[in-house]
C-alpha positions in Angstrom: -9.9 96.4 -163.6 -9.3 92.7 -162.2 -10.0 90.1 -164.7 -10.4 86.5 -164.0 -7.8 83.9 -165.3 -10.3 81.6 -166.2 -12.1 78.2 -164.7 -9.7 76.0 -162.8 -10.0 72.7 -163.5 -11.2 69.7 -162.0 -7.8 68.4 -162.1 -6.3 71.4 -161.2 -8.2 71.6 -158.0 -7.6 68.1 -156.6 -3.7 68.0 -157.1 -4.3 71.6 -154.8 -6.2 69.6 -152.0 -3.9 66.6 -152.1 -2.7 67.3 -148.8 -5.9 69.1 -147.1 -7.2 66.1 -145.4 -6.9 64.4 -141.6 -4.6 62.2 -140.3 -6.0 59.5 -138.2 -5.5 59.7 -134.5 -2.8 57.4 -132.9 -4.1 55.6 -130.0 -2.0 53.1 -128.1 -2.5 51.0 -124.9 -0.7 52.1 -121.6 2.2 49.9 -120.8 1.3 50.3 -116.9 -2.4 50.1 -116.4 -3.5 48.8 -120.4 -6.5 51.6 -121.0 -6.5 53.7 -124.7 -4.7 56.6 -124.4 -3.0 59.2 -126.8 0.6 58.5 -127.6 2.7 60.7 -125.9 0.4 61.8 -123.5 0.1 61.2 -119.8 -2.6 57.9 -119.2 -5.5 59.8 -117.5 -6.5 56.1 -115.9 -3.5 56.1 -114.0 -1.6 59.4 -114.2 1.7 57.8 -115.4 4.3 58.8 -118.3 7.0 57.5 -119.5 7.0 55.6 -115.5 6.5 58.9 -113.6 3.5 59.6 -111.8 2.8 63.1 -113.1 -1.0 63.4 -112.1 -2.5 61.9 -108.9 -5.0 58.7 -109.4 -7.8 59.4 -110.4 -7.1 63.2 -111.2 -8.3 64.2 -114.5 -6.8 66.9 -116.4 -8.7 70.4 -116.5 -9.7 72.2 -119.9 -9.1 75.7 -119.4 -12.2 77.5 -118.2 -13.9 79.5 -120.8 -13.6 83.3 -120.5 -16.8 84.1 -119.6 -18.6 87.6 -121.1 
C-alpha cells in the first residue's frame, strides 16, 4: 500500500516554484512608424519587419477561426 513521505515544507515548496512565474512582455517602439509593438514581430500599424513590407497597410493579422461544433 502507498504511504505518504510526509508534509513538504514551506521551504521546500518555494525553492520548487522558483522558476514558475511570468516574464514580463517586451514591448518596443517601431523604428518606421513609432507605435508599441512586440519585438520581433511584424508592426501591425504599418505592416513592416525588419524594412520589408510583409502585410498590406492597414491589414491586420487573422486569429485562426475557431473550429466550430
Amino acid at each position: 500500500m502507498a504511504v505518504p513521505k510526509g508534509n513538504t515544507s514551506k521551504s521546500k515548496r518555494d525553492k520548487r516554484r522558483t522558476h514558475d512565474k511570468l516574464s514580463p512582455v517586451n514591448i518596443v517602439e517601431c523604428p518606421r512608424c513609432h507605435a508599441k509593438k512586440l519585438a520581433h514581430r511584424v508592426c501591425l500599424s504599418c505592416g513592416y519587419y525588419d524594412n520589408r513590407q510583409v502585410l498590406k497597410s492597414g491589414e491586420k493579422k487573422k486569429a485562426p477561426a475557431a473550429a466550430s461544433k
